[in-house]
N, C-alpha and C positions, 0 to 999 in steps of 0.2 A: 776443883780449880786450885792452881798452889796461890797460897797469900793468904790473907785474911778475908778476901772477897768470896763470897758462892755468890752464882748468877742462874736462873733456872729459866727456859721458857715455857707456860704455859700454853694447853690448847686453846688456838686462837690467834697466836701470836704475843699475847703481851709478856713481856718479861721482868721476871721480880729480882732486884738484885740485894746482898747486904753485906754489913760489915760488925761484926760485934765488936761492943768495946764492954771489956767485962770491969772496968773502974768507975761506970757511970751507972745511973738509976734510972737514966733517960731514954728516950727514941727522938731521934728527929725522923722524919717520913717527910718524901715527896714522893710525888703523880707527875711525871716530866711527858708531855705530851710534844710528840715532834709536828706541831702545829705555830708558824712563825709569821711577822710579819712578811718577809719575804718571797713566801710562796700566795701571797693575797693578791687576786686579781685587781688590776685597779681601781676597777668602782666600790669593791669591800675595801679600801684601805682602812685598816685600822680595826675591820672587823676580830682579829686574833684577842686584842688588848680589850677591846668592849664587851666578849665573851669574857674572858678572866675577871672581871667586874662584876657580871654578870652572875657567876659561879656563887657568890656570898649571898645572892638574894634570895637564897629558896631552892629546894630540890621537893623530890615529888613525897617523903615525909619530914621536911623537916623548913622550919620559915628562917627567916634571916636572924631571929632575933634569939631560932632556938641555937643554930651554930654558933652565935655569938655567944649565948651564955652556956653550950654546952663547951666550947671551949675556954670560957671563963673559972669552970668552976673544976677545970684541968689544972689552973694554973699556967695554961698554954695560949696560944694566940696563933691563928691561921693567918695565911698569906700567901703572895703569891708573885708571878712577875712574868713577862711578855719579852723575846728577845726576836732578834731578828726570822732566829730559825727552829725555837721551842717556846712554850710554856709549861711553867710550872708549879703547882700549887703544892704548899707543906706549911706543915707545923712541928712544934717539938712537946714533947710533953712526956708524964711520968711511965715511964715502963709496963705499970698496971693500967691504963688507960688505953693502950697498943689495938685493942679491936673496940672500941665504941670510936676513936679517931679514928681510924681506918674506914670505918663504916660510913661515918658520917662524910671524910672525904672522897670515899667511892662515890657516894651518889648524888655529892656536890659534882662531880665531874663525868657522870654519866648519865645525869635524871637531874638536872639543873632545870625547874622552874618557870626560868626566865622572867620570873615576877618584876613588876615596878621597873621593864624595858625602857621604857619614856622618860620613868625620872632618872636613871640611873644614866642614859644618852645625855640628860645635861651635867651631872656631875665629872661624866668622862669632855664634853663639852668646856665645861667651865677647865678642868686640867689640860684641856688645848690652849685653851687662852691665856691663863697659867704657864705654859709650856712658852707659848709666844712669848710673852712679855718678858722671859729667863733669860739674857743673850747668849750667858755663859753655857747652857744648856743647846737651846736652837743652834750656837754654830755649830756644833759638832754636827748635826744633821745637813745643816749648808754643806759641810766640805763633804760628806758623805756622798749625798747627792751628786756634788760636781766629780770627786774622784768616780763614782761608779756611773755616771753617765745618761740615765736614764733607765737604767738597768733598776726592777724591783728592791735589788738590795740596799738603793741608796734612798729609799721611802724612809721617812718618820714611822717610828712602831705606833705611836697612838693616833696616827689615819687625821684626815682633815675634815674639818665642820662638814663640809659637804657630802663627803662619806658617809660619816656618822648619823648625818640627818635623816639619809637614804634607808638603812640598814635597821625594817620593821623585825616584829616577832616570827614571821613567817622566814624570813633570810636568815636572821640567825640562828635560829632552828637546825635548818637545812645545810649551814657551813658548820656545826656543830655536827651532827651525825653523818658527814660526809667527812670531818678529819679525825675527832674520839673516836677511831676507833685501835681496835687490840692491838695490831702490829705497831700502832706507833705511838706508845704506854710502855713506859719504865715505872715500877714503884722502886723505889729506891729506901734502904731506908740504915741509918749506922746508929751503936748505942747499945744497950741494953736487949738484945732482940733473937730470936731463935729462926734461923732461914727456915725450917721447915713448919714451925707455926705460920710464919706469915706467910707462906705459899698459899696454906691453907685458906687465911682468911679473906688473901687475894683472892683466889680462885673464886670463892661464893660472893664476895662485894662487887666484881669483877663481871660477874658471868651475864650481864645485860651485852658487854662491849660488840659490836659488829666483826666481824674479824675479813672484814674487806681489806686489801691494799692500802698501805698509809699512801697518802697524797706527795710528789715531791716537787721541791721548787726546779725551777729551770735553772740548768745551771748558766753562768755569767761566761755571756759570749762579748765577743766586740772589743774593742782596746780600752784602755780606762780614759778616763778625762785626764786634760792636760790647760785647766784654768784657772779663771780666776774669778772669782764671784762675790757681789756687794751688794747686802743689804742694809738698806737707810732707815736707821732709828735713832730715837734722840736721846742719846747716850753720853755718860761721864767718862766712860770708858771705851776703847776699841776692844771688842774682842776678834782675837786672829787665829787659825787656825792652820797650818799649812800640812799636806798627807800625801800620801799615796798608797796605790797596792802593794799586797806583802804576800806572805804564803799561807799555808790550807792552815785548819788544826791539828792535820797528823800528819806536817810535813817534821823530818829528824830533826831538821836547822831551826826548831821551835826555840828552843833551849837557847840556844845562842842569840836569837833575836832576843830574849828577853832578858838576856844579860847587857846587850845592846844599848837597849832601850831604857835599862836601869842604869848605866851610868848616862846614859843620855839625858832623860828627864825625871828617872823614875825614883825619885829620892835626894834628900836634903842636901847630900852629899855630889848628886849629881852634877855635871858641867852646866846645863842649860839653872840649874837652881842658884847654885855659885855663882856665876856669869852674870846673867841678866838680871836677878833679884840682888845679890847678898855682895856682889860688886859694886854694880854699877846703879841699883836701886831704881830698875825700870819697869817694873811690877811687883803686885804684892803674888799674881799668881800665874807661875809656868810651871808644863810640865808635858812630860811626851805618854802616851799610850798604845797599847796595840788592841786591835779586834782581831779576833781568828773566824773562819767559817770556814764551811765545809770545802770552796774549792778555792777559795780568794781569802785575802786579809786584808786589814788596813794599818797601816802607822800613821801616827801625827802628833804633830803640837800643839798645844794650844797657850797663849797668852793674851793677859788683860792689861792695857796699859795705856795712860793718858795721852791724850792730843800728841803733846810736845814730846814724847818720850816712843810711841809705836813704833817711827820709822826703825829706830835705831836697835830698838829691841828685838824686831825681825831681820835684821842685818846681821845682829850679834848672832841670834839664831841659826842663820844662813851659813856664817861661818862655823861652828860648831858642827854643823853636819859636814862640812868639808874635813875640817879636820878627823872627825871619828870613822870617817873612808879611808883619811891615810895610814891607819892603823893606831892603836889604842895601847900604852904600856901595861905591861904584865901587872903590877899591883892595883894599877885600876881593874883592869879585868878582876882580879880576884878579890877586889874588895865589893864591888857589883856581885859578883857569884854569892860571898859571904850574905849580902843583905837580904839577895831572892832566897836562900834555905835558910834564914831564920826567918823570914819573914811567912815561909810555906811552913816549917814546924810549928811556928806558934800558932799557925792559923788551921792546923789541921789535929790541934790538940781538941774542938770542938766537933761534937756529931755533927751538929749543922755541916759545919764544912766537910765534911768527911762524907757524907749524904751527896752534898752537891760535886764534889768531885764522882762520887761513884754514880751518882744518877746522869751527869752529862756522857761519862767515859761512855758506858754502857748506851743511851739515846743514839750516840755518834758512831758506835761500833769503833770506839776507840781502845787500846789497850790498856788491860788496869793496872796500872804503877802504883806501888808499896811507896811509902814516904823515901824510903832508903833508895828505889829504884830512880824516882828522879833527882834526890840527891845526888845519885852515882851520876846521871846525864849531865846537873850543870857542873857538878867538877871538872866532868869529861871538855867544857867549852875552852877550848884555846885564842889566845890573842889573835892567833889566825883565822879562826871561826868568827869570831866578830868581827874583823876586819871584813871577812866573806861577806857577811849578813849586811855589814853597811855601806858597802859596795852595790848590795844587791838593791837593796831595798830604801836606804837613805838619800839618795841624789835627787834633790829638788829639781834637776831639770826634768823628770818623769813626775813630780808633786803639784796638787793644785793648791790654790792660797781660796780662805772663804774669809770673809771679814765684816764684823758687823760697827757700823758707828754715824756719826751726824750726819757724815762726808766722807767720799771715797775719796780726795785729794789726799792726805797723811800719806798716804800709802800706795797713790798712783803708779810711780816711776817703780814701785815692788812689782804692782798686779801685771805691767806692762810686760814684765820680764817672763810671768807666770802664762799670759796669754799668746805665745810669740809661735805656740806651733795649731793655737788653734783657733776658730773662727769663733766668737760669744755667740752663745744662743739665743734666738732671736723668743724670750718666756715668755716677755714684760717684765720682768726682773731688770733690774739696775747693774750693770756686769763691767 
């Protein structure tokens, strides 16, 4: 394969991919399992994230405390993380260490245990509650929810008490050796590393895997949501959110939206940062973001900001997207380009990252871009191109508003506007 990447697949299905970087002494390694919360039926919700917890307690030689100190005395530190539509478990550690971590992560992810089930449901438990009581966190899942409508994709990844309470050693077992298996296994790994060694060591740590069908989610049918949604907490602060659908992960126009979205909120320099903080001094925190998946995306904003100051802060906001619809000046554009490719060099000067770009490409069947390659794409984004993109994808009359605070009044005559093509749902939620 040209690049610095080789990708192999093994018999079975799972595929090993890597990257050498011959100025480091290190490996980062990940196990990217195309296992997410979004393909979780609804009575498992949350089952994905309580497995990857799960994972550190014990495999079938090794207890929790020996991965703990076998990684301690690497100098290294395991982890791990649950997204909508994967999870993935890695560590990084010294070059000579490369098959005793391997090993030990094979069979955390293939021969997990499941040891100390019960206690381990309350500490994911007690990170729901934790999770709750975060607004700035929870709302992004409010708006989620309402832009995607009912649709699994707009579930919380770490599932609700009542999920969790549900989901014994027998269940999680069975949604374990129904999604681990080979086809839907990336090991990934960039750093100091030989693709044909660690094929090797794949293959033998590996060779439990089932090699059934990976499982996949439904894809998202239906129109998106078009509301407005409030939940009552007793809060110093409003937090607000306002979003809509975007496009895939391996739609061209990626590039562009993220230049978008960079001078939009995505930096100090930004308009929504300028505007509403460093103006007019109407929060200490705004900022816009994207999510990609596999056939949908999201955008949105999100802001925190007192009683007397929210209306006006989503207003200011409101305007801002109208104007980046009407087109955007060349040196903004370019100075947005400039900040996403330094901002992607310095961040891909690490295996780590270099790992996690090559383990998602490869999980998603996406194409592998050299640093220079997508360099070359956001150069390539024209005033016109983002003008495109927030046309497409920017116009709040398609966006829902989520909002958390004491009282939905502040912000009434906004949600009014947000609700105007569509009916509240009758949840018991506060709408």
């Amino acid at each position: 394969m040209a690049g610095p990447f080789r990708v192999s697949e093994l018999p079975g299905g799972l595929r090993v991919a890597s990257e050498r970087m011959d100025t480091v002494r290190s490996v980062a390694l990940g196990v990217w399992i195309r296992a997410g919360a979004r393909a979780e039926p609804d009575d498992k919700a949350g089952i994905c994230h309580f497995i990857e917890h799960l994972l550190f307690k014990g495999s079938a030689s090794y207890s929790a405390s020996d991965i703990a100190r076998i990684f301690d005395e690497m100098g290294g530190e395991p982890n791990a993380a649950t997204s909508k539509e994967h999870t993935v478990v890695y560590a990084r550690f010294l070059d000579e260490d490369l098959e005793q971590a391997l090993t030990v992560l094979a069979e955390m992810v293939t021969l997990p245990s499941f040891a100390n089930l019960d206690a381990e449901r309350e500490v994911v438990l007690e990170e729901v509650a934790m999770y709750e009581d975060s607004p700035p966190e929870l709302i992004h899942d409010l708006l989620t929810e309402t832009v995607f409508n009912g649709n699994p994709l707009g579930r919380s990844i770490i599932g609700r008490a009542e999920t969790l309470r549900s989901q014994d050693r027998e269940t999680v077992d069975a949604y374990h050796r129904h999604t681990y298996v080979a086809p839907a296994i990336v090991v990934a790994a960039a750093g100091n590393v030989e693709h044909e060694r660690l094929c090797a060591l794949v293959t033998a740590a590996f060779s439990r895997l089932p090699a059934t069908a990976a499982t996949e989610a439904a894809p998202l049918v239906g129109p998106p949501g078009h509301d407005a949604a409030f939940t009552e907490k007793d809060t110093e602060q409003y937090h607000v959110c306002l979003g809509g659908p975007a496009l895939s992960r391996d739609d061209p126009r990626r590039h562009a939206l993220f230049v978008a979205d960079t001078l939009l909120g995505g930096s100090w320099s930004s308009r929504l940062f300028q505007e509403v903080r460093d103006v007019r001094g109407l929060a200490y925190s705004v900022y816009s973001y994207t999510s990609l998946y596999a056939d949908t995306g999201l955008v949105g904003v999100y802001v925190g900001s007192r009683e007397e100051a929210v209306k006006e802060a989503v207003e200011v906001i409101l305007s801002e997207l109208r104007d980046i619809r009407e087109g955007v000046p060349e040196t903004e554009v370019a100075r947005a380009k400039k900040h996403l490719k330094g901002h992607l060099v310095l961040s891909m000067e690490s295996p780590h990252s270099r790992m996690q770009m090559l383990g998602r490409a490869v999980l998603f069947d996406l194409p592998l871009l050299t640093v220079d390659e997508i360099l070359a794409r956001i150069d390539a984004v024209t005033p016109a191109d983002v003008e495109a993109v927030a046309g497409d994808f920017y116009d709040p009359h398609g966006w829902s508003l989520a909002y958390i605070g004491p009282d939905a009044a502040p912000l009434e005559a906004v949600a009014h506007d947000f609700r105007r093509t569509v009916e509240p749902a009758d949840d018991g939620r506060s709408r």
